[in-house]
C-alpha positions in Angstrom: -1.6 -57.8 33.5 -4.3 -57.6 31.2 -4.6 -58.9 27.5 -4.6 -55.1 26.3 -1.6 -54.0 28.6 0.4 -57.5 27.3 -0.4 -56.8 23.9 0.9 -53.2 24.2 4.2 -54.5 26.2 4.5 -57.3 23.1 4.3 -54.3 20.6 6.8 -52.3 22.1 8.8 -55.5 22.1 8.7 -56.1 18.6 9.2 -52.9 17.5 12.4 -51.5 19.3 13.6 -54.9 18.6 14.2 -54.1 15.0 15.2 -50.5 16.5 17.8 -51.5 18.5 19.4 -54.4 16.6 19.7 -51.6 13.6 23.2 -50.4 13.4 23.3 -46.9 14.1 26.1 -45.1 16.4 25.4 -47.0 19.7 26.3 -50.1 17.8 29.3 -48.6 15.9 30.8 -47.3 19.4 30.8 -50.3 21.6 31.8 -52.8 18.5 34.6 -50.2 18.4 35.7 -49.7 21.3 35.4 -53.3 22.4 37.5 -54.5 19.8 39.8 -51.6 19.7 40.8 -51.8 23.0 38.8 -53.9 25.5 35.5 -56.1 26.6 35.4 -54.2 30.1 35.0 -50.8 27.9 32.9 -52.3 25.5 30.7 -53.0 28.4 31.3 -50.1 30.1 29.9 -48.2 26.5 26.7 -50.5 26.8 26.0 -49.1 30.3 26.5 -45.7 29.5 24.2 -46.2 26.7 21.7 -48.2 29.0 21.4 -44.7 30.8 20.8 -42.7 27.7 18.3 -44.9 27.1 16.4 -44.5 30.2 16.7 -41.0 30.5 14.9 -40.5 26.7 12.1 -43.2 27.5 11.4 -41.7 31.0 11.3 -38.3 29.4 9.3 -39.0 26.9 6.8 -40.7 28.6 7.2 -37.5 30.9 5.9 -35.6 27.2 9.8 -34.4 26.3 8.5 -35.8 22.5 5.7 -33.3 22.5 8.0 -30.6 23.8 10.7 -31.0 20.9 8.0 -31.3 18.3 6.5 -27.8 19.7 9.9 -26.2 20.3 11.2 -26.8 16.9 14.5 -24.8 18.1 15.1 -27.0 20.8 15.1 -30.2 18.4 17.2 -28.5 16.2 20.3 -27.3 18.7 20.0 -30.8 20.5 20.6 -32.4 17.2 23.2 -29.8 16.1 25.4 -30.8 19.2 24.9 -34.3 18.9 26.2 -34.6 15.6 28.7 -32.5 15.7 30.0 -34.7 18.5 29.4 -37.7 16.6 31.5 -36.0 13.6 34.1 -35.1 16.2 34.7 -38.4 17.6 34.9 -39.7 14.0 37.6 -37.5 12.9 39.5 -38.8 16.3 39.0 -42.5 15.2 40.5 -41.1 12.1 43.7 -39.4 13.4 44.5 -42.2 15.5 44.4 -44.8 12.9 47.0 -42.4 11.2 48.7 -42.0 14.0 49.0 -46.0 14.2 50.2 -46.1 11.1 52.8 -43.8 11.1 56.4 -46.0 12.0 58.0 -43.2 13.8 55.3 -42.8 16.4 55.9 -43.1 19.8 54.1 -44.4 22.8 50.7 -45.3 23.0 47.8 -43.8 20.2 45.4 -41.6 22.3 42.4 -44.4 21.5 43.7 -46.9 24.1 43.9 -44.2 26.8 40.5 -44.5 27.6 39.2 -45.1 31.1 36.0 -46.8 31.9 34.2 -43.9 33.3 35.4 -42.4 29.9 34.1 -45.1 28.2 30.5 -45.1 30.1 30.3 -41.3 29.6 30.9 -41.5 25.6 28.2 -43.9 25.6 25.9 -42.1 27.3 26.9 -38.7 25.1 26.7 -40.9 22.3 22.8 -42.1 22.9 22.2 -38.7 24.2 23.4 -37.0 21.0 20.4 -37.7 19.2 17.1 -36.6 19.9 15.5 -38.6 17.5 15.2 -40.9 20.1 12.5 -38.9 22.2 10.4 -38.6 19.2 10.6 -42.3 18.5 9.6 -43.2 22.1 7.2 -40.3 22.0 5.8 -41.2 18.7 5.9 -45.3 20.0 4.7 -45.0 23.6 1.8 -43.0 22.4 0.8 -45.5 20.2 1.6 -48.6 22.2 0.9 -47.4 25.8 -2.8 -47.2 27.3 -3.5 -43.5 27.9 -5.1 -44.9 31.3 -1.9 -47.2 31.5 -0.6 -47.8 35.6 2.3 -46.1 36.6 4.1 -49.7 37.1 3.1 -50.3 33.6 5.3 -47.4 32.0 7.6 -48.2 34.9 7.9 -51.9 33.2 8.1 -50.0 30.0 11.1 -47.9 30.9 12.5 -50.5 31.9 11.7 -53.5 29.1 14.0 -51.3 26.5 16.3 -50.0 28.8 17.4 -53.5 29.4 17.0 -54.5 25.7 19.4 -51.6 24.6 21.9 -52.3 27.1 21.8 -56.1 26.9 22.4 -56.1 23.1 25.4 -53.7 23.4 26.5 -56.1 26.2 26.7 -58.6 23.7 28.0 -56.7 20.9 31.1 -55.9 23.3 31.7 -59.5 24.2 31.0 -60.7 20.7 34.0 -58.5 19.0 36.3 -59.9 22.0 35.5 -63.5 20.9 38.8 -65.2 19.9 38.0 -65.7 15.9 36.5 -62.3 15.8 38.7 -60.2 17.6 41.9 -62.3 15.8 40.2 -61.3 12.5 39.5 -57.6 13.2 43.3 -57.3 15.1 44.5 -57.6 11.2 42.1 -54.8 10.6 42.3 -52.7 12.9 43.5 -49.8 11.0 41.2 -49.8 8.5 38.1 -50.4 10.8 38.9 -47.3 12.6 39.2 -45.2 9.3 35.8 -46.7 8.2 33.9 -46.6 11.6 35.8 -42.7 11.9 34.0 -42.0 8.4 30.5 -43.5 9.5 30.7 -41.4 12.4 31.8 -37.9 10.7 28.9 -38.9 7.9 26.3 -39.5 10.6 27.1 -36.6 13.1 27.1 -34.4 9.8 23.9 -35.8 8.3 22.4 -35.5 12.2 23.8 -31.6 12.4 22.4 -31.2 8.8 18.8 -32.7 8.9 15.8 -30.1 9.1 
């Protein structure tokens, strides 16, 4: 490559970087359900979110940034339905940590009911849910990536944070199953799930809410 197209690929580096290792709901969602129920779902999360990824980076390069920020309405109702889903999953996290709690309760709490493919497609609804993402990439990739840039360039792009995104959230989901960690949150549990159920409903609301 060229010094220009490395410097561009060493920008984008460096800033979704500090991006992606910002907790937001991605990271809330696979530390969840990682340590809530298992590292295989955890991981399956992180894919799911892997795919979120690419579709928003590929559709932004693609000019899906330009379209939201000319179809104002658009933005808006994706945004709308993403949070509310965010809030919705919050106020599950919520019910089942009272359901936990509750002596008389039988059989297993909804939470740990969750298949894989379950557990892939939150993630990717989850990533999906917020469109803030194709005006970040939009904003980043116009800044970052040579307007005369080669196709296997944005290609290499696409697939720089796709792999960044999915690899941290691979190792958030194996971190939480570590044997000091996951012993420390197992005393926790309950309360983890009514503070990550709160983040969520706050997020999804503040997402539905934003103008």
């Amino acid at each position: 490559m060229t010094a220009t197209l490395w410097a561009s690929l060493a920008t984008i580096v460096g800033i979704w970087s500090v991006t992606v290792l910002s907790p937001g709901p991605n990271f809330f969602m696979t530390a969840y359900t990682a340590s809530r129920q298992t590292r295989r779902l955890g991981l399956a999360v992180a894919a799911g979110i892997a795919l979120g990824t690419t579709v928003w980076a590929t559709a932004s390069l693609l000019g899906l940034g330009l379209l939201f920020q000319s179809a104002a309405w658009l933005y808006q109702a994706v945004k709308i339905a993403g949070g509310l889903y965010l809030a919705y999953l919050g106020l599950r996290m919520i019910l089942a940590a009272r359901r936990e709690a509750r002596p008389d309760t039988a059989g297993p709490p909804a939470a740990r009911r969750l298949s894989p493919r379950g557990a892939f497609l939150r993630g990717v609804i989850v990533d999906l849910g917020n469109p803030k993402a194709a005006v970040f990439f939009a904003s980043l990739f116009a800044v970052a990536v040579p307007p005369d840039a080669p196709l296997w360039f944005k290609a290499l792009v696409v697939a720089t944070v796709v792999v960044m995104a999915g690899g941290w959230y691979a190792v958030v989901a194996c971190l939480v199953k570590l044997p000091p960690v996951a012993e420390a949150l197992a005393r926790m549990q309950t309360a983890i799930a009514y503070v990550t159920g709160a983040i969520f409903v706050a997020l999804g609301l503040r997402l539905a809410s934003e103008r």
